[in-house]
N, C-alpha and C positions, 0 to 999 in steps of 0.2 A: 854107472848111469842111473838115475834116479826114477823113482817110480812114473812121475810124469811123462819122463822122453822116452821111458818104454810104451809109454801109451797111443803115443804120437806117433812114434816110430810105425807100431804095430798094424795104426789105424790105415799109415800108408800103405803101408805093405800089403793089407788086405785088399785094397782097391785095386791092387795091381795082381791079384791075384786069380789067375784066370780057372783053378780047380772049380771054384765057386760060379754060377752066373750074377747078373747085375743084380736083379731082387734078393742074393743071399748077403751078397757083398754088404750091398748097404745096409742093411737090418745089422750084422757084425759093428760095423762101421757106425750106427747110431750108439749099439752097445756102448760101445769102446768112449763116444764121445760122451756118453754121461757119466761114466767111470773119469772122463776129464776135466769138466766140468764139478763133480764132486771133488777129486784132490784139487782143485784150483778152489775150491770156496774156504771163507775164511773159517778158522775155529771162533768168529766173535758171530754171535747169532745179528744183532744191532747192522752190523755191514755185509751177512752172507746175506740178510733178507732185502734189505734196500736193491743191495746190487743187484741179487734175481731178479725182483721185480722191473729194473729199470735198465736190465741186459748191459751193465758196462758198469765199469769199477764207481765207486763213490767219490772221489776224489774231492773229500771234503773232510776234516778230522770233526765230528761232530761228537765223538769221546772227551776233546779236548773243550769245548765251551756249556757240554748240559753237565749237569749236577750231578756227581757219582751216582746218587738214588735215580734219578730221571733216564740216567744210561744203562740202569741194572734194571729198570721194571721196563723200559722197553724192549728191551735184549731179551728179555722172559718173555715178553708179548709176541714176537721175532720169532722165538725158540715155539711156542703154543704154536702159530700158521705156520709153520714148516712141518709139525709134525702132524696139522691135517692135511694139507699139502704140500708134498717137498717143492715144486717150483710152482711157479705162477702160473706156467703154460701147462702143467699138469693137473690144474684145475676141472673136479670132474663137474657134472652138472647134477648134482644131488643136495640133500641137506645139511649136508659139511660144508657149506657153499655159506650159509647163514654163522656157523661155529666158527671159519674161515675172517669172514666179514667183520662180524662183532669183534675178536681179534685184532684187528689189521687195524680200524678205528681206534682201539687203544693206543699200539702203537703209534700211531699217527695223533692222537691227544696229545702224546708227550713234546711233540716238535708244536703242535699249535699253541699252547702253555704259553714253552719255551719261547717263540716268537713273539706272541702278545705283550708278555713281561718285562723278556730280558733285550729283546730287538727294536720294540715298539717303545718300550717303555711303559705301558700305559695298561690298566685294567681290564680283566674281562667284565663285559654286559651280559648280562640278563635278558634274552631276548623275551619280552611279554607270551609270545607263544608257541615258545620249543624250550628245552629242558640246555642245561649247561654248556654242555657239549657240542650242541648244536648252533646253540649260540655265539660260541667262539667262532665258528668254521662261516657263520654267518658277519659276525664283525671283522675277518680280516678281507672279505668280499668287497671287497672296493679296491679301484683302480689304482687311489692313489699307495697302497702296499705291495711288494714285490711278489709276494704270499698270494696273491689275489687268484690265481688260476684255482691254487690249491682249496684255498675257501670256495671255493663255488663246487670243485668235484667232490669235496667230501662233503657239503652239503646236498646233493646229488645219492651219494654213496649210503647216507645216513638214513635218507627218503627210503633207498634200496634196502635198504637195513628194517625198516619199518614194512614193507609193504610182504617181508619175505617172513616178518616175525609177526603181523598184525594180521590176520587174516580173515577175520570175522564182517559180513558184510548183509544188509538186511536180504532176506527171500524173497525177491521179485513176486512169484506168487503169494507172498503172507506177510505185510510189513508187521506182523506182529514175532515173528520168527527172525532165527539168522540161519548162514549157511555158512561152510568154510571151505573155500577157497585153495586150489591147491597153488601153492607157488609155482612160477615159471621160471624152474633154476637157471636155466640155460641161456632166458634173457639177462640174470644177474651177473651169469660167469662173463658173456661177453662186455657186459658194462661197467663189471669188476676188473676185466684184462683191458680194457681201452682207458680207464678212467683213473684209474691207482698208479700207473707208473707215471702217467703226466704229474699228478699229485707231490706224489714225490721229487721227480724232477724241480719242480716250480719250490718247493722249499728249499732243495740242495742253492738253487740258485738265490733266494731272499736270503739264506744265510750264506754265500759265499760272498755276497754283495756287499753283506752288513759285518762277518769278520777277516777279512780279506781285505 
């Protein structure tokens, strides 16, 4: 029997196990299911990270259309958020929240590139008043690309990105002063867990469109 179906096995067993009451059971019972959920995740960081964030298999080969180099520095990027936060839902609301973030945007560069380039065909813009990066998540933000959800949340995400890393703001009592700002991690993590898996999502789908 393989280490899986002992686990599964086990998890039932435990429910039915009346030594225990209902609040021991399932505290056991969630154990058991993260120890499941870890042997079910892949050894490629690139597909264990998509799929947690977007709770279901990838079911896309996106190893097979980006560029060996474009599959190896994201899979790094992949591998960095995971080891500040192993899943998504594990997301605490502290400063790892911004380390997490900055991350997760890289990763997600490599698929906006990719798209622009090799889907679109056509060049990134220069947006006159946001920096590279930004720019791109802002050029695929129109309707008529399939990408389009994703540009608008990771420009959204980027904002997030800035207001959690910028924080310097004039002294209402002394505009000749500043003051700083404490961040509000906890509105990031929830806008970081509602906003990144759609993101994703909406790419798996412009690229299933576009090599499928």
């Amino acid at each position: 029997m393989s280490y899986l179906k002992e686990l599964e096995e086990l998890s039932q067993m435990n429910m039915a196990n009346e030594d225990y009451n209902y609040a021991q059971r399932m505290i056991m019972v969630e154990m058991i299911q993260e120890k499941i959920i870890e042997e079910k995740s892949s050894d490629d960081y690139f597909i264990r990270f998509f799929e947690d964030v977007i709770k279901k298999e990838i079911d896309f080969d996106f190893k097979s259309v980006l560029s060996q180099g474009v599959y190896k520095s994201a899979s790094e990027e992949a591998e960095a958020c995971i080891n500040v936060f192993p899943r998504l839902s594990e997301m605490k609301s502290n400063r790892s929240v911004l380390s997490w973030l900055v991350t997760a945007l890289k990763y997600t560069d490599q698929l906006v590139l990719h798209y622009i380039q090799n889907v679109l065909n056509i060049n990134p813009i220069k947006h006159n008043d946001h920096g590279v990066e930004r720019s791109m998540y802002i050029q695929i933000n129109t309707s008529e690309y399939s990408a389009h959800v994703a540009g608008s949340l990771l420009n959204n995400l980027y904002e997030q990105r800035n207001k959690l890393e910028h924080r310097y703001i004039k002294d209402p009592k002394n505009e000749d002063k500043k003051i700083l700002l404490n961040p509000d991690f906890g509105k990031a993590r929830k806008k970081i867990q509602s906003s990144f898996p759609k993101a994703l999502l909406s790419f798996k789908k412009a690229y299933k469109e576009h090599y499928e």
